[in-house]
Structure formats: structure tokens, C-alpha cells
N, CA and C atoms as an extended XYZ file, in Angstrom:
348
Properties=species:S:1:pos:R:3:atomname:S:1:resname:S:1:resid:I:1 pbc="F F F"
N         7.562        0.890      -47.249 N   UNK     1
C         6.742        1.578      -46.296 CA  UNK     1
C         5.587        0.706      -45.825 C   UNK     1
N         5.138       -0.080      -46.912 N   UNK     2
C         3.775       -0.791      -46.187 CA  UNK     2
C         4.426       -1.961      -45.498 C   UNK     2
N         5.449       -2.433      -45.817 N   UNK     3
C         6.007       -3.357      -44.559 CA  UNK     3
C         6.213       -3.184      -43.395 C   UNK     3
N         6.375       -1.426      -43.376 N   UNK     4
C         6.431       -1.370      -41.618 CA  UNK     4
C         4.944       -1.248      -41.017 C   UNK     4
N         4.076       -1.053      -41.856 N   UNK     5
C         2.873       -0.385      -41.405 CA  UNK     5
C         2.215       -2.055      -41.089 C   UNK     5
N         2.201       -3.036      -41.742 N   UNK     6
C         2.194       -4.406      -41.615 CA  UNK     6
C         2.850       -4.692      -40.189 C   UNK     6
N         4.267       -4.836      -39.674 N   UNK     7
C         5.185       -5.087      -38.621 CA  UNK     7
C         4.757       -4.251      -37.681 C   UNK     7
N         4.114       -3.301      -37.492 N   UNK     8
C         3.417       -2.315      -36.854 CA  UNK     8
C         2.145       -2.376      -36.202 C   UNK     8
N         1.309       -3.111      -37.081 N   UNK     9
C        -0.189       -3.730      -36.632 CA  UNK     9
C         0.409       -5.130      -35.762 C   UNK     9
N         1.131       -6.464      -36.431 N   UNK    10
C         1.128       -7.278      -35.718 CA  UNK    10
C         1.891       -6.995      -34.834 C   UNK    10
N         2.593       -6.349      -34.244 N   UNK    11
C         3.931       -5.923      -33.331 CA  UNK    11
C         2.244       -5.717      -31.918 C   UNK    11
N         1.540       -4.501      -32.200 N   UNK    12
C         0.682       -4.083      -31.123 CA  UNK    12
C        -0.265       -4.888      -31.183 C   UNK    12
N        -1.387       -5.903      -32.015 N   UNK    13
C        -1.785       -7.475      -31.636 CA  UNK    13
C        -1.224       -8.017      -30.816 C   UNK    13
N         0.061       -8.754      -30.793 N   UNK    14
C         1.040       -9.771      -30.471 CA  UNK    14
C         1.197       -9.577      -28.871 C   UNK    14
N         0.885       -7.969      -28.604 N   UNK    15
C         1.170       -7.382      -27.226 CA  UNK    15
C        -0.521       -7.697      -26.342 C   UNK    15
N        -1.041       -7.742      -27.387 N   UNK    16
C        -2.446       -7.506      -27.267 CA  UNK    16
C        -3.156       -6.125      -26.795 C   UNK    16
N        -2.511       -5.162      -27.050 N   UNK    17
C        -2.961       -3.859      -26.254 CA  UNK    17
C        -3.980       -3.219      -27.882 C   UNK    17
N        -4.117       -4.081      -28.759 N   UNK    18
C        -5.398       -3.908      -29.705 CA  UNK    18
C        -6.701       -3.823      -29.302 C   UNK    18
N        -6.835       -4.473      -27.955 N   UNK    19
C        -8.248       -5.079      -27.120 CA  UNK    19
C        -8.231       -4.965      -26.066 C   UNK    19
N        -7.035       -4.542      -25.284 N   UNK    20
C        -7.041       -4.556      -24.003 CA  UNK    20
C        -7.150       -2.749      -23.555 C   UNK    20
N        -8.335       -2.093      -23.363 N   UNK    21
C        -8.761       -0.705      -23.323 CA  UNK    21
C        -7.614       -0.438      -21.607 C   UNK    21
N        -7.910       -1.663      -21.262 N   UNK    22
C        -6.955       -1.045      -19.503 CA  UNK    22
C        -5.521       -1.043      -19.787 C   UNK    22
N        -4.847       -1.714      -20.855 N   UNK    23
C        -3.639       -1.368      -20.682 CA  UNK    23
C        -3.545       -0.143      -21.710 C   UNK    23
N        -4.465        0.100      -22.050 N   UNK    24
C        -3.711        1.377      -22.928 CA  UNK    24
C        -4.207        2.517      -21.828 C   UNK    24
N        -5.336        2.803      -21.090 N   UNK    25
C        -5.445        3.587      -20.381 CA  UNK    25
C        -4.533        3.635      -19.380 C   UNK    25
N        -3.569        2.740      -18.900 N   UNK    26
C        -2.830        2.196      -17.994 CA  UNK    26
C        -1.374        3.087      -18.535 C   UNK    26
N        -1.383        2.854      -19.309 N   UNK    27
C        -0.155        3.436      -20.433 CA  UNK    27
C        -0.199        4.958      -20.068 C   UNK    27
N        -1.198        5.586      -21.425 N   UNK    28
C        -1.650        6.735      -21.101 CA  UNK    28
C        -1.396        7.557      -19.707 C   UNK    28
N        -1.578        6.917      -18.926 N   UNK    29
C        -2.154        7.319      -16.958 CA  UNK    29
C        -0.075        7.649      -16.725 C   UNK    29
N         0.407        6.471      -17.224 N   UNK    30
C         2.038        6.256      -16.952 CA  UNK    30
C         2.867        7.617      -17.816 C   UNK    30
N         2.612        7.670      -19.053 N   UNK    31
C         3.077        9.195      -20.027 CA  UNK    31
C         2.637        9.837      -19.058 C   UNK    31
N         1.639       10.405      -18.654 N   UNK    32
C         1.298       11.887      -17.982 CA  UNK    32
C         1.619       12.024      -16.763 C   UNK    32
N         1.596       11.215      -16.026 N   UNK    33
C         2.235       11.218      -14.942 CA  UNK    33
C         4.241       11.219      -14.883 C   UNK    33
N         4.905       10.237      -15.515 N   UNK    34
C         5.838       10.624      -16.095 CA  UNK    34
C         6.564       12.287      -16.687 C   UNK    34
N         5.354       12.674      -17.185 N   UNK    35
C         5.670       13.534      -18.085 CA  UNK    35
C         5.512       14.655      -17.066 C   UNK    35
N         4.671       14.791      -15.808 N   UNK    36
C         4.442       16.248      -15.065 CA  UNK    36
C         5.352       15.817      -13.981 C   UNK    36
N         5.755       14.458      -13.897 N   UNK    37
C         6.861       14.447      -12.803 CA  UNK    37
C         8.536       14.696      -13.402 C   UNK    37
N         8.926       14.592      -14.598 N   UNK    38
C        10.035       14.719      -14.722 CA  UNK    38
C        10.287       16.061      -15.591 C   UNK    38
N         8.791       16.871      -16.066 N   UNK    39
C         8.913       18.007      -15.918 CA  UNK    39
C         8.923       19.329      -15.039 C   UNK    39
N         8.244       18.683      -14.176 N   UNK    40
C         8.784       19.458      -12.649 CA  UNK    40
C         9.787       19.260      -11.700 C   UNK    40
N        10.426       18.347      -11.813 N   UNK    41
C        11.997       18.088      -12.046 CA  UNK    41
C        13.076       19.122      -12.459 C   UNK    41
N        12.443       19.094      -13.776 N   UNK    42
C        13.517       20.097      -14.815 CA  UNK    42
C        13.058       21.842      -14.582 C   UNK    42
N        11.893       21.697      -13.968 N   UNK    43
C        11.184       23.588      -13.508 CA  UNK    43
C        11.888       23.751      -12.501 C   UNK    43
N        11.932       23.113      -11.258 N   UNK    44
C        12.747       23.032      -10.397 CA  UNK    44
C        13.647       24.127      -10.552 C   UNK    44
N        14.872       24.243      -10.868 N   UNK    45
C        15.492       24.963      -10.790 CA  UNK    45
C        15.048       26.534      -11.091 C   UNK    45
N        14.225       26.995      -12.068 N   UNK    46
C        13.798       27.886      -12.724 CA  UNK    46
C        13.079       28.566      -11.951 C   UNK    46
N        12.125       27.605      -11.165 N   UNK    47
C        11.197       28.210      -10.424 CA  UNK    47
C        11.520       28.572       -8.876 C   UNK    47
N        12.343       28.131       -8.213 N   UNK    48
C        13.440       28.581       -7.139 CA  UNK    48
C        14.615       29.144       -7.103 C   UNK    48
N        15.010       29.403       -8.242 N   UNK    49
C        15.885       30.296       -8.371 CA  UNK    49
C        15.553       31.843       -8.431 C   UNK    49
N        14.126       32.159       -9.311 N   UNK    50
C        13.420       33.542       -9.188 CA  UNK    50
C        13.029       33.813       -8.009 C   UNK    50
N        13.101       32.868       -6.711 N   UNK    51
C        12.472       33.489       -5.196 CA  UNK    51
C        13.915       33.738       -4.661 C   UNK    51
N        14.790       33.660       -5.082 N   UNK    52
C        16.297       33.374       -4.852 CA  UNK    52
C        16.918       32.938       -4.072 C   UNK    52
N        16.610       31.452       -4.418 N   UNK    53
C        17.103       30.782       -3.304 CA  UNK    53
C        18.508       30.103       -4.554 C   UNK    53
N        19.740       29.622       -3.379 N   UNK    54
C        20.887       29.234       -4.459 CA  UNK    54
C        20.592       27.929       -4.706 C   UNK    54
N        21.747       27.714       -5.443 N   UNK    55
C        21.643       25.842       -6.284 CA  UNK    55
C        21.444       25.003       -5.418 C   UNK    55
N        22.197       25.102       -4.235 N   UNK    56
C        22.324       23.870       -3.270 CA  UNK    56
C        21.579       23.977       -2.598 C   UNK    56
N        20.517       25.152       -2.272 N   UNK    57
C        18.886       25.088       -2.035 CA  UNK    57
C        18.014       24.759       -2.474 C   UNK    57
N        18.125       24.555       -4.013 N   UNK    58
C        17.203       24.309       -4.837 CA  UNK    58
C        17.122       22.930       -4.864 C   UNK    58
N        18.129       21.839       -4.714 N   UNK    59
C        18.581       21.061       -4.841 CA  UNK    59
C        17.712       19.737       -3.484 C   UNK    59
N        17.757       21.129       -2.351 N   UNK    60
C        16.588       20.268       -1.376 CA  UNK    60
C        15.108       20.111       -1.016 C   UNK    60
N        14.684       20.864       -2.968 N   UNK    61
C        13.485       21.069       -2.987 CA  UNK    61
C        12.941       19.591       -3.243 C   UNK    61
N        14.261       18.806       -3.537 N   UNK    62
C        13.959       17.425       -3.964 CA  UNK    62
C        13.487       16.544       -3.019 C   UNK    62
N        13.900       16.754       -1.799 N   UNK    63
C        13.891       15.485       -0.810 CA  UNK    63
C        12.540       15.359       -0.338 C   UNK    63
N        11.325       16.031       -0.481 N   UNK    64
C         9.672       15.552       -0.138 CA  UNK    64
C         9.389       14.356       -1.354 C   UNK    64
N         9.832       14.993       -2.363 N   UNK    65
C         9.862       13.527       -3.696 CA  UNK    65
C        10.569       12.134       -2.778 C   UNK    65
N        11.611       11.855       -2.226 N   UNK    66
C        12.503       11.383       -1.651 CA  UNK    66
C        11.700       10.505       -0.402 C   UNK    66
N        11.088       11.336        0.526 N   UNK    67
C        10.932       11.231        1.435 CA  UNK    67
C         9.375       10.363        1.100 C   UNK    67
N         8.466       10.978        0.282 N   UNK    68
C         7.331       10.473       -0.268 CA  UNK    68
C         7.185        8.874       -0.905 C   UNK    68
N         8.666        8.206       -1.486 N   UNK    69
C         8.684        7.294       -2.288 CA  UNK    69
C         8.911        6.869       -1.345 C   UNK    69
N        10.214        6.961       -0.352 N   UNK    70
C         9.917        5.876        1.285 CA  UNK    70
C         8.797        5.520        1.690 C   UNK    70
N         8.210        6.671        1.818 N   UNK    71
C         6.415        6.137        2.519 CA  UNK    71
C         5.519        5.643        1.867 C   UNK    71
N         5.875        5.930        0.359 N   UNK    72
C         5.187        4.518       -0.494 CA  UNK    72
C         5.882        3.433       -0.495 C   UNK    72
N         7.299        3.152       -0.040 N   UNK    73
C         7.477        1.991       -0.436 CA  UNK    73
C         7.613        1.100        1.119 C   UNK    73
N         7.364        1.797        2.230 N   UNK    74
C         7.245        1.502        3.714 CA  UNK    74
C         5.187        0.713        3.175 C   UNK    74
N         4.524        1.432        2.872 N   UNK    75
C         3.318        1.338        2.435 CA  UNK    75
C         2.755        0.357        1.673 C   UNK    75
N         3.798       -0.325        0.716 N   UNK    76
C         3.744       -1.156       -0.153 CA  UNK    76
C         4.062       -2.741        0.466 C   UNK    76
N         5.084       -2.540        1.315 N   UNK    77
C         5.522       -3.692        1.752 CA  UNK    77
C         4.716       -4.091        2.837 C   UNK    77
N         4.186       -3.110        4.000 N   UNK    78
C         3.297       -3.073        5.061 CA  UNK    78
C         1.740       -4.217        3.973 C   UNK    78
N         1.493       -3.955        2.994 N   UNK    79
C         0.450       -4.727        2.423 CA  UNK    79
C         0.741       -5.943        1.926 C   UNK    79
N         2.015       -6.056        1.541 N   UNK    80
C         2.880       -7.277        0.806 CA  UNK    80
C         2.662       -8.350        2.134 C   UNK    80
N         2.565       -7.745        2.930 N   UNK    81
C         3.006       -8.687        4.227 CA  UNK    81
C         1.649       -9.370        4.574 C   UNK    81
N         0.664       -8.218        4.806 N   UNK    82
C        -1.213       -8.082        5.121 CA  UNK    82
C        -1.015       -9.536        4.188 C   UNK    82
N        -1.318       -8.996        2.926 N   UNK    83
C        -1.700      -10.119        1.559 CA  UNK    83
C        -1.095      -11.341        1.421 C   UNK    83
N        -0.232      -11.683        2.133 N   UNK    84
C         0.577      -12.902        2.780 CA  UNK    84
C         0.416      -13.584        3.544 C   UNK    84
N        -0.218      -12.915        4.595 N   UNK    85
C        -0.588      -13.591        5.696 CA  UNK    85
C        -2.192      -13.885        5.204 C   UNK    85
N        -3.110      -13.486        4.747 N   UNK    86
C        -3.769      -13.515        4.189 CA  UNK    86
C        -3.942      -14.485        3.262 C   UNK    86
N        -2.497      -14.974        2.728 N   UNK    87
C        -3.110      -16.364        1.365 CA  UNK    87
C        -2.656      -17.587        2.900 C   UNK    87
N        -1.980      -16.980        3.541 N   UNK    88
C        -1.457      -18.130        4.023 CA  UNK    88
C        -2.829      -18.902        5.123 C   UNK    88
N        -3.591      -17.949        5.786 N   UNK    89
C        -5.043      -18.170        6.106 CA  UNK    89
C        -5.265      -18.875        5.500 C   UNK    89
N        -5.844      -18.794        4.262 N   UNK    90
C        -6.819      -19.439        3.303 CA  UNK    90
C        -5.968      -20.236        3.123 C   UNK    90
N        -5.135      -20.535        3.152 N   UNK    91
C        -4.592      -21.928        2.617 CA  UNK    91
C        -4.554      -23.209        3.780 C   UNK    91
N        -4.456      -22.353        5.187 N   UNK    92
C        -4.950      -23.628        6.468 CA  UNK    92
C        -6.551      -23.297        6.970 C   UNK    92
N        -7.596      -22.478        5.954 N   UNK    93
C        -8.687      -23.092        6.443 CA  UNK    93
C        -9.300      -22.019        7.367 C   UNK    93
N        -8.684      -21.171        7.591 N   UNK    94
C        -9.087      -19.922        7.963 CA  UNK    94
C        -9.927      -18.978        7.739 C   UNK    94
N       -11.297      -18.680        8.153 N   UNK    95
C       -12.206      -17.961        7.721 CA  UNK    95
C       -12.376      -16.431        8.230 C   UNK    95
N       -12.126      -15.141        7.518 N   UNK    96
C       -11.764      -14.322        7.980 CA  UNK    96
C       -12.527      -13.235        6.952 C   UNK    96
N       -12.317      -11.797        6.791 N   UNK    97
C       -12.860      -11.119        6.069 CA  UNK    97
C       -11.943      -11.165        4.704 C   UNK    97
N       -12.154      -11.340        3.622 N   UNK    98
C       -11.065      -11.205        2.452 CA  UNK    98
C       -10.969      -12.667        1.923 C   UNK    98
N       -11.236      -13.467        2.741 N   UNK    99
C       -10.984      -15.165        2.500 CA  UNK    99
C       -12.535      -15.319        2.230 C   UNK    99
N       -12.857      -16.293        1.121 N   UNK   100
C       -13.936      -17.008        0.154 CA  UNK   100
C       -14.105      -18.438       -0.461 C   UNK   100
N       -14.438      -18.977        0.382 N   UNK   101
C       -14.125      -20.347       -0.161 CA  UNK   101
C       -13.179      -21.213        0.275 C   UNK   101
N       -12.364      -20.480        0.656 N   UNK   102
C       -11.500      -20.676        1.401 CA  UNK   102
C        -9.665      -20.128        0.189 C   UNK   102
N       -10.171      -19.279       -0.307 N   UNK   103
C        -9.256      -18.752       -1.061 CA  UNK   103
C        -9.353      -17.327       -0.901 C   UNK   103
N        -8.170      -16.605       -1.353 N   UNK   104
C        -8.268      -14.947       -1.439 CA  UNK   104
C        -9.092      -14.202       -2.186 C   UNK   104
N       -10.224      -13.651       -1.867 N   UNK   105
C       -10.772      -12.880       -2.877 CA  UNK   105
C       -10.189      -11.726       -3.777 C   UNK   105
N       -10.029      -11.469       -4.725 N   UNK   106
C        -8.953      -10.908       -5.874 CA  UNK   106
C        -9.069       -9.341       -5.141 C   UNK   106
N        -9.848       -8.816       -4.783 N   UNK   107
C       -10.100       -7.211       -4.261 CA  UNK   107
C        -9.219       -6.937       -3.408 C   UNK   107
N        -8.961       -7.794       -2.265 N   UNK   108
C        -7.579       -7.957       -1.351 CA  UNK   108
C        -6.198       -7.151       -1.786 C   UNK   108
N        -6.523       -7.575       -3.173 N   UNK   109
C        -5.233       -6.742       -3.889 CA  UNK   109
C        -4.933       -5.083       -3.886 C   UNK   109
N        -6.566       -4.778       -3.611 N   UNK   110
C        -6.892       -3.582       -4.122 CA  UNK   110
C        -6.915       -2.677       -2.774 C   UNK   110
N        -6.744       -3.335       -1.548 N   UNK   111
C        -6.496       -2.800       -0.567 CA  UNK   111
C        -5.968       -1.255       -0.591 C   UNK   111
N        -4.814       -0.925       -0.825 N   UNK   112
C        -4.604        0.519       -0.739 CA  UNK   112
C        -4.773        1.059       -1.709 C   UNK   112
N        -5.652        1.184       -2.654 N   UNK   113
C        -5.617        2.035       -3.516 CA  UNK   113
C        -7.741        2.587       -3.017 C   UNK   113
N        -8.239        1.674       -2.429 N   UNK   114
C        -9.695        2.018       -1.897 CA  UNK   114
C        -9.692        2.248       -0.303 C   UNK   114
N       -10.542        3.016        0.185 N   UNK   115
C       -10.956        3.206        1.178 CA  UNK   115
C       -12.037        2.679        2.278 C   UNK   115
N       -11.779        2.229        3.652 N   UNK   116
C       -12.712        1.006        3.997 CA  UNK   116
C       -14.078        2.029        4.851 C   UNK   116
């Protein structure tokens, strides 16, 4: 027993998430979110079936989930592109908002998740 409890400490060191408070909050943030999305998943049925609607109705309660991950991932790439053109600036010398030195300032990254 104390060998696993040993393989157990260095296993989560080794990861470094002993010291690193953002990846465990990072973690944490991923379970609960996980956990209310693939439990409302599984309500789904339960909870549209008592307004009585049938299976193959219930079934298109799915597609705003569907339709939502397109527009994040239309959203994602629309910035992939921004943040590209953006190193590619700074790399011929280009002085612009986001460029420092003539390099990318790291916040650039943080573009869609803040508000301008």
C-alpha cells in the first residue's frame, strides 16, 4: 500500500500539477463543465419526453449543441488566421497594435476570450 501512495506523489510532481494552481483549476473548470454537459445530454431525453414530444424530436434538441460548436470552431479559426497574420507583421517589421518590439505581445492570444 505505501508503494502506491509513494508512485502516487511522484506520478503528480513529474506532471508538475503539485505547483501549478492553473492547471489544477484548469482541470477542475474541465470536470464541471464536462460533467453538466454530458449530463444534460443524458436529461435530454427525460426532460422532453414529459412535454411529449417523441424520440426523433427529442433527438433535435441536439442540434443548437451542433450548431454552437460550428460557431466556435468558425470563431477559432477566424483568430488562428488574425494571430498569423499578426506574427507574420512582426516578423517583417511591422508596427501595429499587438506588435512590441517588434514581436507578438503574448495577450494577442487572449483575444477572444476578453472584450475590446
Amino acid at each position: 500500500m505505501s508503494s502506491l501512495a509513494g508512485s502516487t506523489s511522484r506520478d503528480v510532481s513529474s506532471v508538475g500539477l503539485d505547483h501549478e494552481h492553473g492547471q489544477i483549476h484548469r482541470a477542475e473548470l474541465t470536470i464541471v463543465v464536462y460533467t453538466v454537459l454530458y449530463g444534460s445530454f443524458s436529461a435530454y431525453p427525460y426532460i422532453f419526453s414529459a412535454h411529449g414530444l417523441s424520440v426523433s424530436t427529442v433527438g433535435l434538441t441536439f442540434l443548437p449543441v451542433l450548431v454552437g460548436f460550428f460557431l466556435l470552431l468558425i470563431g477559432t479559426f477566424a483568430h488562428y488566421v488574425r494571430y498569423k497574420r499578426l506574427t507574420a507583421d512582426a516578423k517583417q517589421g511591422i508596427q501595429r497594435r499587438g506588435i512590441h518590439n517588434g514581436k507578438v505581445e503574448p495577450e494577442e492570444r487572449l483575444v477572444p476570450r476578453k472584450s475590446h
